[in-house]
C-alpha positions as CSV (number, residue, x, y, z in Angstrom):
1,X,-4.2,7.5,-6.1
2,X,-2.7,4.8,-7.5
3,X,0.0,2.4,-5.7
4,X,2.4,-0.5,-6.5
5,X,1.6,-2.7,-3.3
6,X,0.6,-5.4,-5.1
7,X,3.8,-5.8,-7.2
8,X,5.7,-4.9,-4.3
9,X,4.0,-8.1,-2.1
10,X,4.2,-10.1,-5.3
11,X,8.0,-9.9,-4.9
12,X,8.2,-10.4,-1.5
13,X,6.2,-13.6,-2.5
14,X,3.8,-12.6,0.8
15,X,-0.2,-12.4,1.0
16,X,-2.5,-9.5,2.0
17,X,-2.9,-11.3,5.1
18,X,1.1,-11.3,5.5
19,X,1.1,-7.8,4.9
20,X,-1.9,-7.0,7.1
21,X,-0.2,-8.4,9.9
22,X,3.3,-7.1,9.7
23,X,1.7,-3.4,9.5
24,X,-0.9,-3.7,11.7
25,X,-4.6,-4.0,9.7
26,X,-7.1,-6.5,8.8
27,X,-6.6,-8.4,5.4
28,X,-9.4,-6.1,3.9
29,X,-8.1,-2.6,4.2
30,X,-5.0,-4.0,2.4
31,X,-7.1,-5.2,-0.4
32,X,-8.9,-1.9,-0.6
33,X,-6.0,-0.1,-1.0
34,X,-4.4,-2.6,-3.5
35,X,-7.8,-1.8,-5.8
36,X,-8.2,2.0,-5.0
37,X,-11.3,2.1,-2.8
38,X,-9.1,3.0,0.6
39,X,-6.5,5.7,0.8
40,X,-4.2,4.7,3.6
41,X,-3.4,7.4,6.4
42,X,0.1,8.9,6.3
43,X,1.3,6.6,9.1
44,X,-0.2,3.7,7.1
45,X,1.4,4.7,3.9
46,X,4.5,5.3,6.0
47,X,4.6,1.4,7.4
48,X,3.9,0.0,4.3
49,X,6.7,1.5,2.5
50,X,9.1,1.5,5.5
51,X,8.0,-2.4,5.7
52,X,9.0,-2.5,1.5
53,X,12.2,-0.5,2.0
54,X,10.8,2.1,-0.6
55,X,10.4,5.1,-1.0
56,X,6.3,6.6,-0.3
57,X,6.8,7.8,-3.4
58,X,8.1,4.2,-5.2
59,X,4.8,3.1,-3.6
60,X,2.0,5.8,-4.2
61,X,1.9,8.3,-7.2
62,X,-1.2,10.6,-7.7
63,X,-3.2,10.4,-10.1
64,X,-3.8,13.4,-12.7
65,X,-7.7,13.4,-11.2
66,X,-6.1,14.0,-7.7
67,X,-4.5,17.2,-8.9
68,X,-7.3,19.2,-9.7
């Protein structure tokens, strides 16, 4: 799965640590779904796109490997 956080944070001008903290994880769990090693829970997902004001789909897209 692929996401956008990183362009999303960029924008906000905010850190991994900002981020972390605002939804409630360490610093690393946010960097390892930034780079594709960590797929967040629903509820995660769901914090860090309500915290964005996007849409979970604006923020995650699947990949063509994850449909199959």
């Amino acid at each position: 799965m692929e996401n956008t956080i990183r362009v999303e944070r960029a924008k906000k001008k905010i850190t991994q640590a900002e981020l972390a903290d605002k939804v409630q994880v360490s610093r690393q769990t946010i960097h390892a779904i930034e780079t594709g090693k960590f797929v967040p829970s629903t509820v995660l997902a769901l914090k860090i796109a309500n915290f964005f004001n996007v849409k979970l789909e604006e923020l995650f897209k699947l990949e063509d490997t994850d449909l199959h």
